[in-house]
C-alpha positions in Angstrom: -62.8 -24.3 2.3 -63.4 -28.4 2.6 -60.0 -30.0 3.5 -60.5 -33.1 0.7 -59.0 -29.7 -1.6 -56.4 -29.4 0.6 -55.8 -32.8 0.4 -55.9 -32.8 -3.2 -53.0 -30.4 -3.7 -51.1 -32.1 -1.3 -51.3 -35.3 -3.1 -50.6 -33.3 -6.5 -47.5 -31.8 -4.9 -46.4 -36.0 -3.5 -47.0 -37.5 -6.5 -46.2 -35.0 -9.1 -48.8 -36.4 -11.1 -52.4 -35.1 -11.8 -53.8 -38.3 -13.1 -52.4 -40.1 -10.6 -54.4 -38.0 -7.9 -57.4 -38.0 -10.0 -57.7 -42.0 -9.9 -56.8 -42.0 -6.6 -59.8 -40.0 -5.6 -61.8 -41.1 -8.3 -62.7 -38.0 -10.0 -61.4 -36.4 -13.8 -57.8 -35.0 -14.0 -59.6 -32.0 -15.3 -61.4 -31.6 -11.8 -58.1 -32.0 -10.0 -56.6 -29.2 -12.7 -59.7 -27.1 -11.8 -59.1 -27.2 -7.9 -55.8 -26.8 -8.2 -56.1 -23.3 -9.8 -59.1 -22.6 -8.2 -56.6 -22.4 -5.2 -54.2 -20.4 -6.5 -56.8 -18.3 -7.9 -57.9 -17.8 -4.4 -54.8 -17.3 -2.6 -53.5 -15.0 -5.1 -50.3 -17.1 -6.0 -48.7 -19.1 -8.4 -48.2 -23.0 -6.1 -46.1 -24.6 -9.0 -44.5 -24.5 -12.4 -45.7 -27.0 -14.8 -43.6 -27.9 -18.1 -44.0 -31.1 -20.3 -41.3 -32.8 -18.1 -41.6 -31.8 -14.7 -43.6 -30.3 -11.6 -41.8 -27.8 -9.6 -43.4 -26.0 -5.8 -42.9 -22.4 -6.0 -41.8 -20.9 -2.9 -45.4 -20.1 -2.2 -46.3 -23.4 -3.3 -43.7 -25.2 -0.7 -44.9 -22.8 1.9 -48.8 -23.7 1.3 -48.0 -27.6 1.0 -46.2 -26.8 4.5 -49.6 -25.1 6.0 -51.6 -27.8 4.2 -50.1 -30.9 5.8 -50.4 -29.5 9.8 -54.1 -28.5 8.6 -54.7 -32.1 7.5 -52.3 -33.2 11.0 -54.8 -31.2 13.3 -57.8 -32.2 11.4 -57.0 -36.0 11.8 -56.6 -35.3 15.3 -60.2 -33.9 15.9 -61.2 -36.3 14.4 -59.5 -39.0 17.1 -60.3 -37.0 20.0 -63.7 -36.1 19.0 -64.1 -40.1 18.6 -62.3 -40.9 22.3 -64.9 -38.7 23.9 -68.0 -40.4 21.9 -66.3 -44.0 23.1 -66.0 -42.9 26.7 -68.9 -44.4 28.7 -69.9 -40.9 30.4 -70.4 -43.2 33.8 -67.6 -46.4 33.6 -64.1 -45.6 34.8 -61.7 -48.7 34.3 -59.2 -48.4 37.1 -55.9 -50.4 37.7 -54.2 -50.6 40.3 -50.9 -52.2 41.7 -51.4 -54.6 44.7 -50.3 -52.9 47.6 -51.8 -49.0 46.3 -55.3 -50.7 45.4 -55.5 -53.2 48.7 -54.1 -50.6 51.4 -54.9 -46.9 50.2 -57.5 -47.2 48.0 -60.9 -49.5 50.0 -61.4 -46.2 51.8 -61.7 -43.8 48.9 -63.8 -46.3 47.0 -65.8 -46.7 49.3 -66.2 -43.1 49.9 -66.3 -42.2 46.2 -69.2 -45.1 45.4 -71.4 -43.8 48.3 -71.0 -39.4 46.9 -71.3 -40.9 43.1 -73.7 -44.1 43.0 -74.1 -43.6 39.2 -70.3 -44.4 38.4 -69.4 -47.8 37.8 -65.4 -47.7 38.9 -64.7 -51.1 37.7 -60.8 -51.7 39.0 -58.6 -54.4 39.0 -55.8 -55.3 40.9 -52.1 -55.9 38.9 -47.7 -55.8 39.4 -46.3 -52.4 39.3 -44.9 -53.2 35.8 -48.9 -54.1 34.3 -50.4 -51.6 35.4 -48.5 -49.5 33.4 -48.6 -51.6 30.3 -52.9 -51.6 31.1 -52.9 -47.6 30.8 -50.5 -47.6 27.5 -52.1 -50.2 25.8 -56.1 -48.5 26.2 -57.3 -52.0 28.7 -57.4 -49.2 31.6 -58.3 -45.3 31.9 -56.7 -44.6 35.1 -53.4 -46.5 36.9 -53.5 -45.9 40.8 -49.9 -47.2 41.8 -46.3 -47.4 43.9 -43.5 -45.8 41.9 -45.3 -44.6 39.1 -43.1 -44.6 36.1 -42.9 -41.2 33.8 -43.0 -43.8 30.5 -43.0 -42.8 26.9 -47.2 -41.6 26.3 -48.1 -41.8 30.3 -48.9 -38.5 32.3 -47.7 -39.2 35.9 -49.9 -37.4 38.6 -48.0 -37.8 42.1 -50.5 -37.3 44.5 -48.3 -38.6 48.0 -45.4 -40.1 49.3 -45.5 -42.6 51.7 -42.9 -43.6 54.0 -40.7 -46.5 54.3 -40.5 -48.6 57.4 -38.1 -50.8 58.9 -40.9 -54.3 59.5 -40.0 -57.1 62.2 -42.1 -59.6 63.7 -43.0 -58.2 67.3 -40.3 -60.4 69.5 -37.4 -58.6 67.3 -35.3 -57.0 69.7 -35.2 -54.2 67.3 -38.7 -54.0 67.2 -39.4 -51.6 70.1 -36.9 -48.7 68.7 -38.3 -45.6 68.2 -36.5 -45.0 65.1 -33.4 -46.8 63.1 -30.5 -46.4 61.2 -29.5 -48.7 58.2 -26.1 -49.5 59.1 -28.5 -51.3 62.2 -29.3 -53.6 60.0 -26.3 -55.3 59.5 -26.4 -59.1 59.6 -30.4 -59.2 59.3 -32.3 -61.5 56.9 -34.0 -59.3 54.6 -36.7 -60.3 52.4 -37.4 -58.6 49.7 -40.7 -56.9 47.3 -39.0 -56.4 44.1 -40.3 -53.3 43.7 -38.1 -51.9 46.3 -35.8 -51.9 43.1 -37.2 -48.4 42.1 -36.8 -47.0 45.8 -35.6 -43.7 45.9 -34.9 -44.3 49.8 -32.6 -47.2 48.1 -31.0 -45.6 45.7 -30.1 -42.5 47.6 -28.0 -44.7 50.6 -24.4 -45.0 49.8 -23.2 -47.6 48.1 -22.1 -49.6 51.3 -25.4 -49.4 52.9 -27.3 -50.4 50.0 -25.4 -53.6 50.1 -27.3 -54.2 53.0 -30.6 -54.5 51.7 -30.0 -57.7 49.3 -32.8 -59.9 49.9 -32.3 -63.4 50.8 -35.6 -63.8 49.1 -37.7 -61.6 46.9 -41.2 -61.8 46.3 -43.2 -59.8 43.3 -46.4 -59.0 45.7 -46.1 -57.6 49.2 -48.5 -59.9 51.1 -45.7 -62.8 50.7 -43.3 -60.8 52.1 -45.0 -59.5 55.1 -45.9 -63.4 56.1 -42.2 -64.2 55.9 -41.6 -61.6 58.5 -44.5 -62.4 60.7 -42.8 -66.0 60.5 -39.6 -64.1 63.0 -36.7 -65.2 60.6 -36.5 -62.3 58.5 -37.2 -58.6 58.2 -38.6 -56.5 54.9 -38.5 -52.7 54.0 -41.8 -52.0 53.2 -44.0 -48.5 52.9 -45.6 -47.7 56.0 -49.6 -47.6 54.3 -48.7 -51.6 53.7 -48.2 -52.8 57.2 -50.9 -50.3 59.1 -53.4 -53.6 59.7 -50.8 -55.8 60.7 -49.0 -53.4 63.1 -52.4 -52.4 64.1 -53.1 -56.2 64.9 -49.6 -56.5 66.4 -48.6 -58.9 64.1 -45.9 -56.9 62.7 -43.8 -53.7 64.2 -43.0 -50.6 61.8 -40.1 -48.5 62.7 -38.9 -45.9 61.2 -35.7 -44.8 59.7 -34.0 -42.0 61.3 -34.3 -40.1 58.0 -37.5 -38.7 58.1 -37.1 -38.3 54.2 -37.4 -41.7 53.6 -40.7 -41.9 51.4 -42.1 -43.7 48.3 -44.2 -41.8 45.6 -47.8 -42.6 45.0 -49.4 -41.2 42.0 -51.5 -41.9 39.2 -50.6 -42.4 35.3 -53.3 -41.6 32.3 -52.5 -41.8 28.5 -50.6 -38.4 27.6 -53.3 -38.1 24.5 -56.4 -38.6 27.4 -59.0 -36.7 27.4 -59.9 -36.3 30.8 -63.7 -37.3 30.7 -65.9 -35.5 33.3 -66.1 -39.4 35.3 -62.5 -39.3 35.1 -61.9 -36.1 36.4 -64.5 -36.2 39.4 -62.4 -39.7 40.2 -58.7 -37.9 40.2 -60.3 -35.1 42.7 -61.4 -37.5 45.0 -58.1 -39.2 45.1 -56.7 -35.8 46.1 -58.9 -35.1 49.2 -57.8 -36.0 52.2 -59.7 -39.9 53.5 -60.9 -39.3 57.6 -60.0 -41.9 59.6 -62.2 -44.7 59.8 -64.2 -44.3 63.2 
């Protein structure tokens, strides 16, 4: 059966008019009588009670209007997803990323991932937390690769880690030799701040008294700022560990950590819930999942 008849009778049974529906789809009101019968006629039922005044559903009229309207519903989504996967270039992935995710963890599995798959173009960008988000919901990215990724109305969050959050001082801190640190420590420290620290769940889940402590002095949007303040030796940040790994390696900046070994920050990715996963996309998302070696 072609679903423009099922359309038909549903307009019939919306408009309560038959020549109506027939100008609308530009055929005779005797063709949209004849498919409207031919239906019944088919099914076995009676769909409606037609008198000089009115238009009345039968119950097995309401009940095949009902049936009628999710077969339309699925058929218009085919017809969308069919289309995503014709628009998808089988071999460009548009990636965004936030700035700390995309300069820190990512240059290794890029790289990796460009030499084991030449014929992908992975063309990413680099954004704030809060863009790359609005990138993925608005179609401008397939994939976002970010710091607190936020489970948003139409996004599919994918936490692949958790990284762990650091206590940062410039090398000559007298703190900066501890082997590990508690927050109340901190007290009477100048911290600066990377606003999105705000969605920490290391922040939120310290009592209300310590998280006083932790009110920058200064805030910054992008993490680079705020680890040159601290390399300065006026201030100290709170910063995930995979940020600071070149400068601490380059003893430019000491990481310690918190006493709390449970104090991480998720990593993940987000996709549109309505995706489909191309095969390029796919083969991307399990290469984010294996494990990077260290570089030699």
């Amino acid at each position: 059966m072609q679903t423009e008849i099922l359309r038909v009778f549903c307009d019939v049974v919306e408009t309560r008019s038959f020549t109506a529906v027939a100008k609308r789809n530009g055929v005779t009101q005797s063709a949209v009588t004849q498919m409207f019968r031919g239906l019944e006629r088919r099914f076995k039922a009676r769909f409606a009670v037609r008198k000089p005044k009115g238009f009345r559903l039968t119950p097995e009229g309401g009940l095949f209007y009902d049936i009628c309207r999710k077969v339309l519903r699925l058929e218009a989504e085919l017809f969308h997803r069919l289309r995503q996967t014709r628009d998808a270039a089988p071999g460009i992935l548009r990636l965004a990323a936030c700035y700390t995710a995309g300069l820190h963890q990512l240059p290794p599995v890029l790289n990796r991932f460009r030499r084991d798959y030449p014929a992908i173009d992975v063309r990413d960008s680099y954004h704030r937390i809060g863009e790359v988000h609005e990138l993925v919901l608005d179609h401008r990215a397939d994939l976002g690769y970010l710091c607190y990724p936020r489970s948003r109305g139409g996004l599919t969050v994918d936490l692949l880690g958790r990284d762990r959050m650091m206590a940062i001082f410039a090398p000559q801190h007298p703190l900066a030799t501890r082997p590990a640190i508690a927050p109340p420590e901190l007290k009477g420290e100048k911290l600066v701040g990377w606003d999105a620290v705000h969605a920490s769940p290391f922040l939120h889940g310290l009592p209300g008294r310590q998280r006083r402590l932790f009110r920058p002095h200064h805030e910054f949007d992008e993490v680079e700022s705020v680890k040159c303040q601290v390399e300065g030796g006026h201030y100290i940040a709170i910063l995930p560990e995979s940020a600071v790994q070149a400068e601490v390696a380059g003893h430019r900046l000491a990481a310690v950590p918190f006493q709390n070994a449970g104090c991480t920050e998720p990593l993940g990715l987000i996709y549109r819930k309505n995706k489909i996963l191309t095969p390029t996309m796919t083969t991307f998302i399990a290469a984010l999942k294996q494990p990077v070696p260290p570089a030699n």
